[in-house]
C-alpha positions as CSV (number, residue, x, y, z in Angstrom):
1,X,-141.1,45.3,-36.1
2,X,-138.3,43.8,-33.6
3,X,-137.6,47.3,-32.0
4,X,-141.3,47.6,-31.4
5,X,-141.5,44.2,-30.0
6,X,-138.4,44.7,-27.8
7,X,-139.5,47.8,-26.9
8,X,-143.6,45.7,-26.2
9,X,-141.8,43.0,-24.2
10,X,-140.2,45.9,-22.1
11,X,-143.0,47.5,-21.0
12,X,-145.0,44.4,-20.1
13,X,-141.8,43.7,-17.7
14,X,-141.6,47.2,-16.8
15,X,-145.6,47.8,-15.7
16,X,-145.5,43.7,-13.6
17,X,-141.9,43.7,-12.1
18,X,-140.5,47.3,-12.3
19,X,-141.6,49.2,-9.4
20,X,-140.7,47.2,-6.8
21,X,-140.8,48.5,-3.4
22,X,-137.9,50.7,-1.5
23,X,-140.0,51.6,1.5
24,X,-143.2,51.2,2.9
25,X,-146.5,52.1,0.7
26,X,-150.0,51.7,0.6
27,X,-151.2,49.2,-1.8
28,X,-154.1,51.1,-3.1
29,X,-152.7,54.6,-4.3
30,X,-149.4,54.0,-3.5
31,X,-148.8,56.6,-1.2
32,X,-145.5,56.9,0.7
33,X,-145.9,55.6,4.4
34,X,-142.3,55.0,5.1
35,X,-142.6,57.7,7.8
36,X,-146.0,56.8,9.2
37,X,-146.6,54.8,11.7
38,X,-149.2,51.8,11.7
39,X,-151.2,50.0,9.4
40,X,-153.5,53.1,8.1
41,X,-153.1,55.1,5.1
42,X,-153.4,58.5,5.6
43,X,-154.0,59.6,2.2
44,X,-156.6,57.0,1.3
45,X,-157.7,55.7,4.5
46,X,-156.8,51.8,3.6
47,X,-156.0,49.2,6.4
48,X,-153.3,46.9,5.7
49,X,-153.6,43.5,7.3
50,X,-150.4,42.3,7.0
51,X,-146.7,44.6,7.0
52,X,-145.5,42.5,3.5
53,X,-148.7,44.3,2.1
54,X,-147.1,47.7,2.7
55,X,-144.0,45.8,0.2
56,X,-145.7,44.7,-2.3
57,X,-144.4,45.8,-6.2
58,X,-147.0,48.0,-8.1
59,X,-148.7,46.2,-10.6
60,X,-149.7,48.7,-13.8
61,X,-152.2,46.2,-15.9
62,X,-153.4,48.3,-17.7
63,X,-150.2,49.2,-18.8
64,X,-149.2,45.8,-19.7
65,X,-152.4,44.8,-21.6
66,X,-151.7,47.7,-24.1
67,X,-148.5,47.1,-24.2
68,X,-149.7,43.0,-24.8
69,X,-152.2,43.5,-27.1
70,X,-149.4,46.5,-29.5
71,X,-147.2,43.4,-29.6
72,X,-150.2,40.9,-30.8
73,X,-151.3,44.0,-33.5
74,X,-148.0,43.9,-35.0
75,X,-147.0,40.8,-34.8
76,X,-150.5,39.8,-36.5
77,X,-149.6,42.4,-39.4
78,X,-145.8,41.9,-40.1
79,X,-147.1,37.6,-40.6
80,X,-150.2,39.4,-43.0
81,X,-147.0,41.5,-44.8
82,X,-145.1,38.4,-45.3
83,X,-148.1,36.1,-46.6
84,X,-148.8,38.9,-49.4
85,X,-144.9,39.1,-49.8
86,X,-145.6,42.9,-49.6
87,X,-142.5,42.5,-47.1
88,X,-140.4,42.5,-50.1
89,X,-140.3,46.1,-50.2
90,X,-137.9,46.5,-47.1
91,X,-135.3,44.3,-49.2
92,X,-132.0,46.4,-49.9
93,X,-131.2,47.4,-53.5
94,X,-127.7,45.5,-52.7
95,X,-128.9,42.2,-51.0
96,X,-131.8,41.7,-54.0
97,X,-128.8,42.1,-56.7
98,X,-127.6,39.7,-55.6
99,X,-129.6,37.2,-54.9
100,X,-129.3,36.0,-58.5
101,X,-125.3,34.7,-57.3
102,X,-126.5,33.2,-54.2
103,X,-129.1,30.7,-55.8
104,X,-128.8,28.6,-58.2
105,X,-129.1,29.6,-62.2
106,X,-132.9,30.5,-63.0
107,X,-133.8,29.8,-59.8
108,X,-135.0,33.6,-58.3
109,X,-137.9,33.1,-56.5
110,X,-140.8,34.9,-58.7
111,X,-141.8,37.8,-56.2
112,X,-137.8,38.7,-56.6
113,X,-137.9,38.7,-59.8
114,X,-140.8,41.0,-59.6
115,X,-139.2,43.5,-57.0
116,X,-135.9,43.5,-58.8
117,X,-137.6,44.3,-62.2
118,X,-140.0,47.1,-61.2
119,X,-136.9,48.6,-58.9
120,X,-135.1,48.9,-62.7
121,X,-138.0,50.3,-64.1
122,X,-139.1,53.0,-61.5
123,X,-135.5,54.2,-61.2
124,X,-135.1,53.1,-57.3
125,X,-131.8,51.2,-58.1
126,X,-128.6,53.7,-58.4
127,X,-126.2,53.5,-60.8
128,X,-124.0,51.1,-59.0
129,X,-126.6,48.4,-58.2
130,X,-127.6,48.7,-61.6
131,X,-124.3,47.7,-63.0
132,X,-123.7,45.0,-60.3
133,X,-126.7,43.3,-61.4
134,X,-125.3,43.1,-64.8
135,X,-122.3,41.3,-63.5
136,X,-124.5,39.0,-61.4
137,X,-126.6,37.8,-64.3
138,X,-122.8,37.3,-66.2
139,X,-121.4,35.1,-63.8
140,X,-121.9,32.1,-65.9
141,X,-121.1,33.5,-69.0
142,X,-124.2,31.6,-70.4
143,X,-125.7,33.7,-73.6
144,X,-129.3,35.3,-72.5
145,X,-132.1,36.1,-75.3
146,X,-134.2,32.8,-73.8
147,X,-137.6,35.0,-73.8
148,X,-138.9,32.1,-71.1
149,X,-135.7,33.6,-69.0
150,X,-136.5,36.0,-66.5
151,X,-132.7,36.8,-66.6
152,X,-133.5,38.0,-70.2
153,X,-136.1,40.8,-69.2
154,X,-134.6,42.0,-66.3
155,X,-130.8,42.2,-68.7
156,X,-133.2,44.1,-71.5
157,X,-134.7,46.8,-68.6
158,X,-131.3,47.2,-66.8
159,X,-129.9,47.7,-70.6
160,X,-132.4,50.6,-71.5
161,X,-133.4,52.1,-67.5
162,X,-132.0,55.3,-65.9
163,X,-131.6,55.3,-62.3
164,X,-134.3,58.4,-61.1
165,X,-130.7,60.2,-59.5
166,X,-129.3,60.6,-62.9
167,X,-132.0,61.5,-64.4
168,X,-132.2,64.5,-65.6
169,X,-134.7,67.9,-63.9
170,X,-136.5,70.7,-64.8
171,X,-135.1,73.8,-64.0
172,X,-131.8,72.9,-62.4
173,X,-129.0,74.8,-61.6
174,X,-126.5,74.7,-64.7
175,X,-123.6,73.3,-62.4
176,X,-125.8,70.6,-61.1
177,X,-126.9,69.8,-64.2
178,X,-123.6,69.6,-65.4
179,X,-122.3,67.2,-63.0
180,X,-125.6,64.9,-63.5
181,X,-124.8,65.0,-66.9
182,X,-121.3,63.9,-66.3
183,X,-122.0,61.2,-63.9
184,X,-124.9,59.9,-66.3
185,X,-121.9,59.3,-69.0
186,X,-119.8,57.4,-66.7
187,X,-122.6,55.1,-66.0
188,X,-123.3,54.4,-69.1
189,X,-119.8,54.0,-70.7
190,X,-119.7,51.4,-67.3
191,X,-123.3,49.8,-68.6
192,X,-121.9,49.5,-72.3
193,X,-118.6,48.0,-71.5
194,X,-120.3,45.0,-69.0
195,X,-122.8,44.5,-71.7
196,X,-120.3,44.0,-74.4
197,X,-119.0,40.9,-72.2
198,X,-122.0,39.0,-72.8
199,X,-121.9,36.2,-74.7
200,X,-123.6,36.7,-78.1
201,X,-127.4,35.0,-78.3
202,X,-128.5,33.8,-81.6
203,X,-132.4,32.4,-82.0
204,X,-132.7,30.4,-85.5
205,X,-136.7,30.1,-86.3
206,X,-137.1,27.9,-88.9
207,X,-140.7,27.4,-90.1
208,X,-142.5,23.9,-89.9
209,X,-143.7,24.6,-93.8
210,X,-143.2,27.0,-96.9
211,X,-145.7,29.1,-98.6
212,X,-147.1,27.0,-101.7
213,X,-145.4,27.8,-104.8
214,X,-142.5,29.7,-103.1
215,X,-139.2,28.3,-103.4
216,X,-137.2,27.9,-100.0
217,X,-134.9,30.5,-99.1
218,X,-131.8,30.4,-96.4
C-alpha cells in the first residue's frame, strides 16, 4: 500500500510539475516551435497572446485525477482491511511469535491470538517459529492447563501440529522423503525437549456434594 501510494503521489507530481518547458511550444498540442518564428502554431493553427504562453509546463489532468482517485481507492481499502483486522494476515510468522514476549502476560490482543492459533493449525508456521513460540509462552515459567488461558490452547495445538513443510507427500522421491523424514525427527525431539521444561499443571476438582449413600473417597 505505501509503494502504491509513493508511486500515486509521484505521478500526480509528475503529470502537474514534470514537463516543464525547455523551448518554446504551443500550449494546445504541444508542438515544438522553438524554430518557428512568431506567435502561430503551425501544426494546430493557435495564436499565442503572450511569449510566457509559449513556456508554460504541460499540465496532464487527466493523468493526475487517476492517479488521485488510485491513491483515494486504496487508501479507502487498506483503513476497510484494518477495521475487519483482515490486515492481520500480512503479519510475519516471526514478529506474531513473538508478540506474546513483548506484552504483558495474558495480554495478546484476541485477533492475535486467533491468527497465531489458526497459523499452528493450517501448518503455515515452520518448524522454527513453532518451537520459538514454545519458548515465548515459557518465559515466566508459570504452569499452563488454565482452560480460560489462551496460552493453554495455542501450547496444546503447537504440542500436537505439523508444520505443512514437514509433512509428509504422496508420491515423493525416496531421497526427499528421506530427508523430510529426518528433519521431521529433529523437530520433534526439539518440540519434546522445550515441552519437558514446563512447569507441571495440576487442576484438583473437588465436587460441592457426594452422591447419597456413598461414602467419600480421596
Amino acid at each position: 500500500m505505501l509503494l502504491f501510494s509513493a508511486l500515486g503521489v509521484g505521478a500526480v507530481w509528475w503529470a502537474l510539475f514534470g514537463d516543464k518547458a525547455r523551448s518554446r511550444r504551443c500550449p494546445r498540442c504541444w508542438h515544438d516551435l522553438s524554430g518557428t518564428p512568431g506567435m502561430t502554431c503551425g501544426e494546430c493553427g493557435h495564436v499565442a497572446h503572450h511569449e510566457r504562453e509559449l513556456l508554460q509546463t504541460r499540465r496532464r489532468w487527466g493523468v493526475a485525477i487517476m492517479a488521485l482517485v488510485g491513491i483515494l481507492v486504496v487508501t479507502g481499502w487498506a483503513r476497510l482491511e484494518i477495521l475487519n483486522a483482515s490486515w492481520v494476515g500480512f503479519v510475519p510468522n516471526a514478529v506474531l511469535v513473538q508478540l506474546p514476549r513483548l506484552l504483558p502476560s495474558g495480554q495478546l490482543p484476541t485477533w492475535a491470538q486467533n491468527e497465531l492459533n489458526n497459523r499452528i493449525v493450517n501448518g503455515q508456521l515452520d518448524g522454527q517459529h513453532i518451537l520459538d513460540l514454545i519458548d515465548v509462552l515459557d518465559a515466566d515459567e508459570e504452569a499452563l492447563g488454565n482452560p480460560d488461558d489462551w496460552r493453554t490452547l495455542t501450547l496444546a495445538r503447537a504440542t500436537f501440529s505439523l508444520p505443512a513443510e514437514l509433512a509428509a507427500i504422496a508420491d515423493e522421491l525416496v531421497a526427499s522423503a528421506e530427508v523430510r523424514r529426518e528433519a521431521r525427527a529433529t523437530f520433534t525431539s526439539a518440540r519434546a525437549r522445550r515441552l519437558a521444561l514446563f512447569a507441571p499443571w495440576i487442576e484438583v476438582v473437588v465436587p460441592t456434594e457426594w452422591p447419597a449413600g456413598n461414602p467419600p473417597v480421596a
